[in-house]
TORGU-586007 format. One record per residue (C-alpha): x negated, y negated, z negated. Coordinates in steps of 0.05 Angstrom, whole numbers, plus 32768, in hexadecimal, padded with zeros to 4 digits. Layout:
// residues N
XYZ/...
//
This chain:
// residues 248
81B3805D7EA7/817480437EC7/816E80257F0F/813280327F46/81297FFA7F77/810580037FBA/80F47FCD7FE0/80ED7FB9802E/80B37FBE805C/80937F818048/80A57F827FFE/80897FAA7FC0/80A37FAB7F81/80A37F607F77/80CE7F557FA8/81027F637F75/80F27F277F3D/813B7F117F3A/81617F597F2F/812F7F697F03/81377F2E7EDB/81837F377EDF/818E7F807ECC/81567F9A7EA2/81797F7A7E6A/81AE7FB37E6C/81867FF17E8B/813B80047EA3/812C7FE87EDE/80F480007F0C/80DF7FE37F47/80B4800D7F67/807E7FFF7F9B/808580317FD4/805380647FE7/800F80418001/80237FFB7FE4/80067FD47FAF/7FDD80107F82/801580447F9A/7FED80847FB8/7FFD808D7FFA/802180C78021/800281048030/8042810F8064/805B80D48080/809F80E88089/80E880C7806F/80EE8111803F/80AB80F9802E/80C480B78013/810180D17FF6/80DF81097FCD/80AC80D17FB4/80ED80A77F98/80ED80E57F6B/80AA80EE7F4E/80B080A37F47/80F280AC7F15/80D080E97F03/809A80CB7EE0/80C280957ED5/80E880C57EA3/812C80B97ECC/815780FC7EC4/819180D27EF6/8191808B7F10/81B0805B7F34/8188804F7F7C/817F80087FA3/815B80057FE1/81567FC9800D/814E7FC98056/81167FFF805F/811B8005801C/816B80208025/814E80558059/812B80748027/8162806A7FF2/818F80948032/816280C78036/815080D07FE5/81A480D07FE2/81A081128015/816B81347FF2/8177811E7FAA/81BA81117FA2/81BB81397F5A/818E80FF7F4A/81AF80C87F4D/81EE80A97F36/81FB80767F64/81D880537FA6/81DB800C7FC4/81C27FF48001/81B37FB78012/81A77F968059/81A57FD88070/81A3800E80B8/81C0804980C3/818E805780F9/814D80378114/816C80198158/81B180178148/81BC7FDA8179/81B4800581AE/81797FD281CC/81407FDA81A0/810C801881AF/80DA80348178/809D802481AB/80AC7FE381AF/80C37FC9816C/808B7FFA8150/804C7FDA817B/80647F8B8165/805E7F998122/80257FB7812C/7FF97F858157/7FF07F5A811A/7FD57F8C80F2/7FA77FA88129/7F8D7F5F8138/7F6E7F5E80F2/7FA87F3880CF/7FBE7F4F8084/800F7F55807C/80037F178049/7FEB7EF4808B/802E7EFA80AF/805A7F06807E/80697EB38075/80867EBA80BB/80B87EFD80B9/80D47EF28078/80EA7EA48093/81007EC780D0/81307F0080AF/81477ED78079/81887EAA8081/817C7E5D808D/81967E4A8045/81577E758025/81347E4D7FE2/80E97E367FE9/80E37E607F9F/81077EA17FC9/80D37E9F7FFE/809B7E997FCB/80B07ED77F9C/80B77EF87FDD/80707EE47FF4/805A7EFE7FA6/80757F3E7FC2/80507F498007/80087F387FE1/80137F827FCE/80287FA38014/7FDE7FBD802D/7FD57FD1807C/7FD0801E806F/801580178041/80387FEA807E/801E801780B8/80378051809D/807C8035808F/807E801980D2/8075806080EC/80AE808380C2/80E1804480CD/80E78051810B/80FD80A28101/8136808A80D9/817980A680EA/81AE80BB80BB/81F080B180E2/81FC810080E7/81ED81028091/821380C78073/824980ED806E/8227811F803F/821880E4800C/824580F07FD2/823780B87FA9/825D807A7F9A/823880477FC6/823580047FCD/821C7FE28010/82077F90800D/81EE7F6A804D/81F37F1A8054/822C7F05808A/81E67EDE80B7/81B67F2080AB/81A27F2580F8/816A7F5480EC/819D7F9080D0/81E17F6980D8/82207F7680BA/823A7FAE80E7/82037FD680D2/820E7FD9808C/825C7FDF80A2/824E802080BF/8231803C807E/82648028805D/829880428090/826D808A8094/825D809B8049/829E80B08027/829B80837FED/827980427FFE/828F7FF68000/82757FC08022/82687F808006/82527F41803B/822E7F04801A/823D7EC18038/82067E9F8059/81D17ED08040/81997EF48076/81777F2F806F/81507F20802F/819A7F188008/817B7F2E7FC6/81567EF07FB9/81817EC97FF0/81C27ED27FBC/81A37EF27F7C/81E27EE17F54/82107F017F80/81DF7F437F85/81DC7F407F43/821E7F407F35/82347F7B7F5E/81FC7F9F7F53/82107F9A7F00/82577FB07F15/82437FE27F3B/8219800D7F0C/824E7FFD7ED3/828380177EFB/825D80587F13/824980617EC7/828F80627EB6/82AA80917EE9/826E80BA7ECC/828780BA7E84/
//
């Protein structure tokens, strides 16, 4: 069965070079770029449904009857939220450096976090601009010169309308009421020194959708998907095989 990829706030579909290398041998793989990135048309409704219900035109024209979902970081909101309102859809999720809810230290407020991401943008600077900068700050210590560059490949794509707009829906995201209404075998991957969604964050999804598992990569950040391709790979194989089987 084919897989959909969605990627973070400062990805695009790029951002996914070493899964798509990886698994398109034994499936379709489409890595999509989200609603007002790269050529993608933007919302009309900039909402999370919105985001969701654009997953499925994507498989829709895609010609994807059911699929297997990965979302990473803002990318695994939308995966949450396309799980809740497309569940027929799909036949498995993962979700990778992931939140249950924008805020879920407690500490960080949506006026804040919302006007520093922000300033750049509003002082004339492109996302490729400042992207150099957030992607060496989320990603673990151990991160490849050739990870930050495919990463960097990525962000040329992420345009200001495309970013602003996901800024404003990221921080509406909440699902801690819902996970429990995610009946899909689900698999939930963060890197043990991800600071910007750690470990316990991903360890509630896990704990709150019936059936999910957590995996924790060693010394991986928040960019674990080209931080420890191999190992994202690998579960990422196992997992679809072993949701395919249950399937018949």
């Amino acid at each position: 069965m084919p897989a959909v990829l969605l990627h973070g706030l400062l990805g695009s579909r790029m951002a996914w070079e070493p899964q798509l290398a990886a698994l398109s041998d034994d499936r379709t793989v489409l890595a999509w770029d989200a609603p007002g990135y790269g050529s993608a048309a933007a919302l009309t409704s900039a909402t999370f449904g919105a985001y969701a219900d654009a997953v499925a035109r994507c498989a829709d024209e895609a010609g994807f009857d059911r699929f297997h979902l990965v979302g990473l970081s803002f990318g695994g909101m939308i995966a949450q939220h396309a799980a809740l309102r497309h569940a027929d859809r799909l036949v498995s999720l993962t979700l990778l450096s992931s939140s249950p809810k924008f805020g879920f230290d407690g500490v960080t407020t949506a006026e804040s976090w919302r006007a520093a991401r922000l300033a750049p943008l509003d002082a004339g600077r492109r996302p490729i601009d400042f992207a150099p900068d957030v992607l060496r700050a989320i990603s673990g210590p151990g991160i490849s010169p050739d990870a930050i560059a495919s990463e960097l490949r990525a962000a040329e794509l992420v345009t200001d309308a495309g970013l602003r707009t996901a800024i404003d829906v990221l921080v509406t995201h909440d699902t801690c009421d819902a996970l429990a209404r995610i009946h899909l075998p689900t698999l939930c991957i963060v890197g043990d020194a991800d600071a910007e969604t750690p470990v316990a964050y991903s360890r509630f999804l896990a704990d709150h959708i019936p059936d999910a598992r957590l995996v924790v990569v060693p010394r991986a950040g928040h960019l674990v998907h080209v931080e420890a391709p191999d190992e994202v790979n690998r579960l990422l194989a196992g997992h679809f095989a072993s949701c395919e089987a249950a399937h018949g």
